[in-house]
BALOBA-1460 file (C-alpha; in Angstrom, 3 decimals):
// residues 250
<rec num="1" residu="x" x="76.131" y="-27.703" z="-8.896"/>
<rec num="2" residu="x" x="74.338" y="-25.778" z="-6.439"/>
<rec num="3" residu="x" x="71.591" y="-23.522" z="-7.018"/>
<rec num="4" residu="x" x="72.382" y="-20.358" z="-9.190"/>
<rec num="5" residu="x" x="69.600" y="-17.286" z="-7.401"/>
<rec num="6" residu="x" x="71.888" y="-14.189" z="-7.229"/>
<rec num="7" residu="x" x="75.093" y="-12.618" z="-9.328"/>
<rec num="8" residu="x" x="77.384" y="-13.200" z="-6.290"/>
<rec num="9" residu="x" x="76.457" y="-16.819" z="-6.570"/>
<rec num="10" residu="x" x="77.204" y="-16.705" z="-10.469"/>
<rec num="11" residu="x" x="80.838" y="-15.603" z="-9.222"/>
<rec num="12" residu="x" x="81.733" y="-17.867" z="-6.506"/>
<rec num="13" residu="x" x="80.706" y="-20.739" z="-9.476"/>
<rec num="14" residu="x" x="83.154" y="-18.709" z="-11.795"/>
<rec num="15" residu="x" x="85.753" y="-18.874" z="-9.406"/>
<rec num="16" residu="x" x="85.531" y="-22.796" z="-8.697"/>
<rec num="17" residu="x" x="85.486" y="-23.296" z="-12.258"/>
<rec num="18" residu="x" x="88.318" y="-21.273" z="-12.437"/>
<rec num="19" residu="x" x="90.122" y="-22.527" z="-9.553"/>
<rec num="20" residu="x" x="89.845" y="-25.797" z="-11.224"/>
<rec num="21" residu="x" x="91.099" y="-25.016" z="-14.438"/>
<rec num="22" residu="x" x="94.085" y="-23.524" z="-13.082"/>
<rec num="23" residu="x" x="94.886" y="-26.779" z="-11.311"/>
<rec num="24" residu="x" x="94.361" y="-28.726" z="-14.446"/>
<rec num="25" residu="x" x="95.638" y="-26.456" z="-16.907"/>
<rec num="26" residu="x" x="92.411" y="-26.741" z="-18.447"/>
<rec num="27" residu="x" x="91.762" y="-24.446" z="-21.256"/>
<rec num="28" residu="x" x="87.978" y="-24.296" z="-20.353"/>
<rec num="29" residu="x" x="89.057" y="-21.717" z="-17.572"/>
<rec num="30" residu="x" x="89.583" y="-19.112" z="-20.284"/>
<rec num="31" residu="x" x="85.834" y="-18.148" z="-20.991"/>
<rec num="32" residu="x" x="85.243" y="-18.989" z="-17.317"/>
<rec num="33" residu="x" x="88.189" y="-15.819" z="-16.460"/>
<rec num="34" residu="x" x="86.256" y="-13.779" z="-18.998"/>
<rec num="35" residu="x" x="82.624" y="-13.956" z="-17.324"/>
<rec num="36" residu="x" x="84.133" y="-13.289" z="-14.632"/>
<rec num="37" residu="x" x="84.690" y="-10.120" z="-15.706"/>
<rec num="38" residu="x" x="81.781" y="-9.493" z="-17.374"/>
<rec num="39" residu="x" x="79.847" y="-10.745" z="-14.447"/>
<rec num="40" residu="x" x="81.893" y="-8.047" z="-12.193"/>
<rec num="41" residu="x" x="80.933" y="-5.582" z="-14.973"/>
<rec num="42" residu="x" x="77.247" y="-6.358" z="-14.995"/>
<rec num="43" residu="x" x="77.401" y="-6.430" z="-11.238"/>
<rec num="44" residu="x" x="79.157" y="-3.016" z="-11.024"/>
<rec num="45" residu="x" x="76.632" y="-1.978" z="-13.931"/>
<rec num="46" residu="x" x="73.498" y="-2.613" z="-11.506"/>
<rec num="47" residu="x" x="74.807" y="-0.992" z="-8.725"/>
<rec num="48" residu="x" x="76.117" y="2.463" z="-10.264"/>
<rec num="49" residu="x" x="72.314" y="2.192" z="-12.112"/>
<rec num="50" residu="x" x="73.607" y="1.654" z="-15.895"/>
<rec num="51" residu="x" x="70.560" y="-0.371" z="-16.423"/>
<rec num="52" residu="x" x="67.046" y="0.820" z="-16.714"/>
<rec num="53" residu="x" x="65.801" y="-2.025" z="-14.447"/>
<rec num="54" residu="x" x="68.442" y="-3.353" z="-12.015"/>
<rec num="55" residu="x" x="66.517" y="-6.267" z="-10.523"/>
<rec num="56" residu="x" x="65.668" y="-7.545" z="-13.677"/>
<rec num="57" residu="x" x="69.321" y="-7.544" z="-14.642"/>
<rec num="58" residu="x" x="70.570" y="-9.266" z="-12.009"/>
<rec num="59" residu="x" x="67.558" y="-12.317" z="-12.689"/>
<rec num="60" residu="x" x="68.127" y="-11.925" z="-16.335"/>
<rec num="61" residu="x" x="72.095" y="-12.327" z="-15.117"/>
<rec num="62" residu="x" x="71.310" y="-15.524" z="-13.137"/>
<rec num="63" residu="x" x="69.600" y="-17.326" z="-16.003"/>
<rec num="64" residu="x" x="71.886" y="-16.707" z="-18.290"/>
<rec num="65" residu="x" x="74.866" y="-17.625" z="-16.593"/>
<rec num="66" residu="x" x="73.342" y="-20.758" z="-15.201"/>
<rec num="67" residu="x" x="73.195" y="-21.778" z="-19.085"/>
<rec num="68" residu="x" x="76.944" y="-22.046" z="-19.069"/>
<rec num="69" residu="x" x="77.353" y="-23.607" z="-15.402"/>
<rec num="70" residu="x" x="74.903" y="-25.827" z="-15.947"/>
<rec num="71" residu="x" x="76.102" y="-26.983" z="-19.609"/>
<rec num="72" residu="x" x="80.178" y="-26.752" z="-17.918"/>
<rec num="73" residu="x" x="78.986" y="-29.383" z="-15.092"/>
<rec num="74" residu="x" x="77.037" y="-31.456" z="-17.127"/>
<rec num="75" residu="x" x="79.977" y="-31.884" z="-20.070"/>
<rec num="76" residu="x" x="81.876" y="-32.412" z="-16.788"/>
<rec num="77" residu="x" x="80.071" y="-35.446" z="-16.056"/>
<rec num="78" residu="x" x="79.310" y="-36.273" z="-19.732"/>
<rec num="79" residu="x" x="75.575" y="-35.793" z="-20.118"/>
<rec num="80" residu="x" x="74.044" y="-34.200" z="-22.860"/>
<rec num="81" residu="x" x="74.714" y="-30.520" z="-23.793"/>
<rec num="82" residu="x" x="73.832" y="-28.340" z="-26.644"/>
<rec num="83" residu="x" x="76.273" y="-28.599" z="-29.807"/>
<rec num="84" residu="x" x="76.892" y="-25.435" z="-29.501"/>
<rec num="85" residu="x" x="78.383" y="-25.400" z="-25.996"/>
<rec num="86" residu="x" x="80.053" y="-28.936" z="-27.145"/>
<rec num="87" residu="x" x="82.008" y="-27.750" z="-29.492"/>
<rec num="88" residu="x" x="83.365" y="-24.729" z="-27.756"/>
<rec num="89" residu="x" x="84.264" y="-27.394" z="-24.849"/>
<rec num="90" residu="x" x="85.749" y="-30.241" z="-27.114"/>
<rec num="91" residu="x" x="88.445" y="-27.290" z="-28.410"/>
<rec num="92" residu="x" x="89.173" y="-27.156" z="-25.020"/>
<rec num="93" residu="x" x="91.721" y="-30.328" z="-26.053"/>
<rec num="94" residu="x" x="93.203" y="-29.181" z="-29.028"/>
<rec num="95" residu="x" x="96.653" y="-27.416" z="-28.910"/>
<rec num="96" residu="x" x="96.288" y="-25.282" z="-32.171"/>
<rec num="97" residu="x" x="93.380" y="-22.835" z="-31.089"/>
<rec num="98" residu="x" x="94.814" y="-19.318" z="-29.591"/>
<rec num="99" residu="x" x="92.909" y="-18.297" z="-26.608"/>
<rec num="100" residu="x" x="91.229" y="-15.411" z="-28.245"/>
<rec num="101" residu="x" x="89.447" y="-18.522" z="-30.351"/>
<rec num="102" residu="x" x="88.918" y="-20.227" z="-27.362"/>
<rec num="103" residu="x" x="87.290" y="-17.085" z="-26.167"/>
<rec num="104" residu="x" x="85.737" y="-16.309" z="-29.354"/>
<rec num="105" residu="x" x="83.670" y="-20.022" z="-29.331"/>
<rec num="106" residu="x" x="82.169" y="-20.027" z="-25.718"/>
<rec num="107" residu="x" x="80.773" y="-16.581" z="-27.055"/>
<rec num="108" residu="x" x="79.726" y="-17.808" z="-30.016"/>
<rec num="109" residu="x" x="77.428" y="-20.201" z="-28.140"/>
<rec num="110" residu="x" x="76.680" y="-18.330" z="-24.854"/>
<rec num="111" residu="x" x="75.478" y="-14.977" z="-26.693"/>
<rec num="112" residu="x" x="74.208" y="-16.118" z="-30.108"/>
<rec num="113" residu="x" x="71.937" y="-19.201" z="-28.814"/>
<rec num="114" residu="x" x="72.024" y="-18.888" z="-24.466"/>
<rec num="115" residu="x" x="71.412" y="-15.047" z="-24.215"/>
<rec num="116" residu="x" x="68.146" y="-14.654" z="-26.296"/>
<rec num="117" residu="x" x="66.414" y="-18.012" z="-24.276"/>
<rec num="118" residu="x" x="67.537" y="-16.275" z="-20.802"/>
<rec num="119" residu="x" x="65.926" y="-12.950" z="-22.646"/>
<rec num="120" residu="x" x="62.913" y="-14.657" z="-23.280"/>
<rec num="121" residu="x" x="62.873" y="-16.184" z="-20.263"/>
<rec num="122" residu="x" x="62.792" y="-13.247" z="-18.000"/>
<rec num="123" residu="x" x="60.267" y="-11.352" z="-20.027"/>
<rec num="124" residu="x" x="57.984" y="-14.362" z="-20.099"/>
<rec num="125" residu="x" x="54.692" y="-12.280" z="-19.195"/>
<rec num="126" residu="x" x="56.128" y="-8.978" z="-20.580"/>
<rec num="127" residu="x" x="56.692" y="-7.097" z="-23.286"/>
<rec num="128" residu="x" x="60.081" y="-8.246" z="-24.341"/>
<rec num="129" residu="x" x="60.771" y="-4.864" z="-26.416"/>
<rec num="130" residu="x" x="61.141" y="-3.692" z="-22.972"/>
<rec num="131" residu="x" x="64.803" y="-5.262" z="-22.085"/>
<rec num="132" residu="x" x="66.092" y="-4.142" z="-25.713"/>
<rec num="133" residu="x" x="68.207" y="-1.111" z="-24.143"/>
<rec num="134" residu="x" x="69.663" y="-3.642" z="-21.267"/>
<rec num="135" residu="x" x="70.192" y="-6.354" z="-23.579"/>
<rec num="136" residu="x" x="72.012" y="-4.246" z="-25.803"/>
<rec num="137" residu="x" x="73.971" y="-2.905" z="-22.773"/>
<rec num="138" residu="x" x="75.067" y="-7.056" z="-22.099"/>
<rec num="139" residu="x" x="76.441" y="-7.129" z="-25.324"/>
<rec num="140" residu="x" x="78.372" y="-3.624" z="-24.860"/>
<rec num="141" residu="x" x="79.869" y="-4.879" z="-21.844"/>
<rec num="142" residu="x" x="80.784" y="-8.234" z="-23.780"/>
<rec num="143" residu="x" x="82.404" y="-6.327" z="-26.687"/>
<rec num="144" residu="x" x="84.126" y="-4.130" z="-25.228"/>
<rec num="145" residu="x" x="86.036" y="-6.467" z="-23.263"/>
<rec num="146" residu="x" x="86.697" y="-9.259" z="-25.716"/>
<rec num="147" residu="x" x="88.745" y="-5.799" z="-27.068"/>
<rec num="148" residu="x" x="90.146" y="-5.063" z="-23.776"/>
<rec num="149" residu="x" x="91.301" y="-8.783" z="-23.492"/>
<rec num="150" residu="x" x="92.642" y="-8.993" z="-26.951"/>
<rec num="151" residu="x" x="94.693" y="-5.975" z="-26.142"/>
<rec num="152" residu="x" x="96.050" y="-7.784" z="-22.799"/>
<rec num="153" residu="x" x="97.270" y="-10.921" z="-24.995"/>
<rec num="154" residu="x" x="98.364" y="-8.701" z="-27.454"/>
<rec num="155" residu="x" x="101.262" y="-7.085" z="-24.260"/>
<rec num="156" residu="x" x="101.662" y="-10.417" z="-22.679"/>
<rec num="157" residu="x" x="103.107" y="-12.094" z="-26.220"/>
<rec num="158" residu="x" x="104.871" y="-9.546" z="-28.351"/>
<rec num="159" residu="x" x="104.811" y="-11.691" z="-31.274"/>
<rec num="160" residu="x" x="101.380" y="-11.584" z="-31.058"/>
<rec num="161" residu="x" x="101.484" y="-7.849" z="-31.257"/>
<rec num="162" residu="x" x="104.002" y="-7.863" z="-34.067"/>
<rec num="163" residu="x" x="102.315" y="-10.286" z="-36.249"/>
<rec num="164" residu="x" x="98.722" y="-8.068" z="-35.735"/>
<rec num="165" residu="x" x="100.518" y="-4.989" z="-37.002"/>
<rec num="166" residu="x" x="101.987" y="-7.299" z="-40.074"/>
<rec num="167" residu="x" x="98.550" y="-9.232" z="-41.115"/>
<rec num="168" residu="x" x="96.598" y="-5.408" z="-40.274"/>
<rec num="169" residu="x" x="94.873" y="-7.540" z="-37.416"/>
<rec num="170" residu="x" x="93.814" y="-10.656" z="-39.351"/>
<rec num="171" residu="x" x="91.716" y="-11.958" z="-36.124"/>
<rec num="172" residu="x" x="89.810" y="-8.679" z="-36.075"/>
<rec num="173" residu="x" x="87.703" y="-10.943" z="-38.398"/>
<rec num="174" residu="x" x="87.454" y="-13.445" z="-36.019"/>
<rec num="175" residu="x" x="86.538" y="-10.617" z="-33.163"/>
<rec num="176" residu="x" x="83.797" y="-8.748" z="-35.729"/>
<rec num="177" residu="x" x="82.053" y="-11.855" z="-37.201"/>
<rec num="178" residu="x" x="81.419" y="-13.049" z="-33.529"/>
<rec num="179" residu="x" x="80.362" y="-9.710" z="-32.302"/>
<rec num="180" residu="x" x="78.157" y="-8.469" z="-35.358"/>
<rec num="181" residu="x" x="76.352" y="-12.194" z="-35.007"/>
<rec num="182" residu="x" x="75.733" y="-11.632" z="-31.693"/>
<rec num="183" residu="x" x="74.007" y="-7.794" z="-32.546"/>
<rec num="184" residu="x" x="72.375" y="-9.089" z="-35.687"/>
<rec num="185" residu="x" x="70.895" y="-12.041" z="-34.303"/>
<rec num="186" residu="x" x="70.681" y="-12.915" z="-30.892"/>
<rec num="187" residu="x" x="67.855" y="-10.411" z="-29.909"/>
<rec num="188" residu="x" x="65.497" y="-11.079" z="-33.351"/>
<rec num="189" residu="x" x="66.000" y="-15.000" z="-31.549"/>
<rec num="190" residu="x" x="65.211" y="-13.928" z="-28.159"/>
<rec num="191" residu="x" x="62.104" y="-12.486" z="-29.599"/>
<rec num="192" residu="x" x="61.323" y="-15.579" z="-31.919"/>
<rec num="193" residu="x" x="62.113" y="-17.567" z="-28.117"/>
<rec num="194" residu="x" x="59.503" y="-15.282" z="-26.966"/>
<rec num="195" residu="x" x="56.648" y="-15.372" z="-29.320"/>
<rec num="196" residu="x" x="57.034" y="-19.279" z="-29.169"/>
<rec num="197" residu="x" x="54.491" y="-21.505" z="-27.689"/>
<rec num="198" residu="x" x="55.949" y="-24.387" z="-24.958"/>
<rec num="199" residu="x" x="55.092" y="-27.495" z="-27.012"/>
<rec num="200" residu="x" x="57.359" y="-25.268" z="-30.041"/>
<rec num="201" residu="x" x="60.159" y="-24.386" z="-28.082"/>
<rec num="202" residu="x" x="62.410" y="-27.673" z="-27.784"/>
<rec num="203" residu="x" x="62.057" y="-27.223" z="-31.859"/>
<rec num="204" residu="x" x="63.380" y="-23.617" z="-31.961"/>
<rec num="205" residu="x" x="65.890" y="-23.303" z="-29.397"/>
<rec num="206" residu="x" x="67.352" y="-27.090" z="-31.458"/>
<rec num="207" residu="x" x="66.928" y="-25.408" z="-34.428"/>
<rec num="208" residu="x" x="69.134" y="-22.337" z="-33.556"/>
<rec num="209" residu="x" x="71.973" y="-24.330" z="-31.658"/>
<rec num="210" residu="x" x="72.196" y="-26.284" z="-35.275"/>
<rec num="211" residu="x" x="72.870" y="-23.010" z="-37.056"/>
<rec num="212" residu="x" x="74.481" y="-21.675" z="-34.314"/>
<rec num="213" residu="x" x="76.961" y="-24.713" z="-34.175"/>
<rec num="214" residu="x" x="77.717" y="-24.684" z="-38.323"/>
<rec num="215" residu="x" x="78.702" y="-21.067" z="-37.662"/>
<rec num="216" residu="x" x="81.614" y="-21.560" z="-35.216"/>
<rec num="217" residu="x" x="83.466" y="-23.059" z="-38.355"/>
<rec num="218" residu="x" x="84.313" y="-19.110" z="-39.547"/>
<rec num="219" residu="x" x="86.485" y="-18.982" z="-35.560"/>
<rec num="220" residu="x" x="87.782" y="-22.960" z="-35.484"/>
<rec num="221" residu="x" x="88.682" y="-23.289" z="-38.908"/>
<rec num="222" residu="x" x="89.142" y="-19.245" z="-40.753"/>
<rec num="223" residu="x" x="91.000" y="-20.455" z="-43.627"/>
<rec num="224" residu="x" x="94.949" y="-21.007" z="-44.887"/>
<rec num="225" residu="x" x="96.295" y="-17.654" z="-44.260"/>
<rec num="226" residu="x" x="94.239" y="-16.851" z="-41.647"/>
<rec num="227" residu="x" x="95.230" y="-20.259" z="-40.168"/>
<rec num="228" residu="x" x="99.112" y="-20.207" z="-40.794"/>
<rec num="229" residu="x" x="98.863" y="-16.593" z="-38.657"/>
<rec num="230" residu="x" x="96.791" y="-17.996" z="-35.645"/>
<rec num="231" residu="x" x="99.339" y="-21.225" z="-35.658"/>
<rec num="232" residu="x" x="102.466" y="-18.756" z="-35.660"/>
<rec num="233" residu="x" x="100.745" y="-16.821" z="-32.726"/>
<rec num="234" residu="x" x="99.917" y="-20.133" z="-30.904"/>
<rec num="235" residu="x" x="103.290" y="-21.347" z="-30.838"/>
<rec num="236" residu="x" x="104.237" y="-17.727" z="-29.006"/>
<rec num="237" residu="x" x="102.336" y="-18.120" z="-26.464"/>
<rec num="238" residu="x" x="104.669" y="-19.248" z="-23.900"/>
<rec num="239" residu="x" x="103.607" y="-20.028" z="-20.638"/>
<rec num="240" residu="x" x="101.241" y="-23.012" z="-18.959"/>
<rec num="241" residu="x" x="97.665" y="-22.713" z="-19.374"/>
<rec num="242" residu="x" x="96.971" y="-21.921" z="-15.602"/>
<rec num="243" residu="x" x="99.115" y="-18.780" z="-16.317"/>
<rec num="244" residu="x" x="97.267" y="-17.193" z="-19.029"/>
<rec num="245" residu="x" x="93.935" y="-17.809" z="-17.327"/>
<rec num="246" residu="x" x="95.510" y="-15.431" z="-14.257"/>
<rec num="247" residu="x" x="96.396" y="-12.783" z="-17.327"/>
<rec num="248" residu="x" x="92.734" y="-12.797" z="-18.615"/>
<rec num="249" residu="x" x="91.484" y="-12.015" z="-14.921"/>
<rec num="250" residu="x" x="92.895" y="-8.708" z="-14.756"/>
């Protein structure tokens, strides 16, 4: 992979990923289609001044997103990556997940264990209570589109939309658990990240993917009912994989 140093980079990345996926009918290209359009948003964000520091952003943007690429391309080429990221890649060969689980699983690890080192990270130096407004502005951006996106499935397969209306939106269970984990915890780790000394940090950042990892269970596995729904909605969704990665980029 070649070096990650500014948000455009982050997207032409995104878009081989994506590229690739498509060819395949890889599964993996789902999350990569949704950065994308975060990225955009975050991009759009620090050039109509949303953020209180805009050049922080964009490095905080670069780290972060180099988490995933660099985790993507090394599962690519089977090294090593966190358990976290593993199991939201090893889903990638399963038919049963819907793609809002697939979605629901890179986020999982990305936002509850990836967003708070790349926090860190950036503030090393600084007071981190200083990026608390813009990191709560990343997850914003993140929510509000895993809504948006769930909204697009939800028009592309009407059964999907039917069988919401008929469970009173089982998966908004699946959407709230991942969302409220990322609010509750993600900053109080960034600032545990922060407060950490080097020769602790391999400990912590292991520690978190391990609880990080157990929690995915609640989006892979949500019980019976829960699971008889997503399997009825799975079987609706017609159409190859390389097709519903082109939805979720609009």
């Amino acid at each position: 992979m070649e070096q990650i140093r500014t948000i455009d980079d982050v997207i032409v990345s995104l878009d081989n990923i994506i590229l690739k996926s498509q060819t395949n009918n890889d599964p993996l290209g789902y999350f990569a289609a949704l950065y994308r359009r975060v990225t955009l948003k975050v991009k759009e964000g620090i050039e109509n001044n949303f953020f209180d520091d805009g050049p922080r952003m964009e490095k905080l943007d670069v780290i972060f997103a180099s988490r995933y690429l660099d985790a993507y391309f090394d599962y690519q080429e089977n090294k090593p990556v966190t358990d976290s990221w593993e199991i939201a890649f090893n889903i990638s060969k399963d038919y049963w997940p819907i793609v809002l689980q697939h979605l629901l699983v890179g986020i999982n690890a990305h936002i509850n264990l990836d967003l708070g080192i790349a926090a860190a990270e950036v503030s090393r130096g600084k007071n981190i209570e200083d990026l608390k407004g813009d990191f709560d502005k990343i997850n914003e951006i993140l929510s509000s589109l895993v809504t948006e996106v769930e909204s697009d499935l939800a028009n592309i397969w009407p059964t999907l939309k039917k069988i919401l209306k008929f469970t009173n939106k089982v998966d908004n269970f699946l959407v709230d658990f991942s969302m409220e984990l990322a609010r509750d915890g993600a900053w109080k780790f960034a600032k545990e990240v922060a407060a950490t000394t080097n020769d602790e940090l391999k400990v912590i950042i292991e520690q978190r993917d391990q609880k990080v990892a157990q929690k995915v269970s609640i989006i892979t596995n949500p019980g019976f009912i829960a699971r008889i729904v997503l399997g009825i909605i799975r079987i609706s969704e017609r159409g190859a994989v390389s097709a519903k990665i082109q939805e979720l980029l609009h």
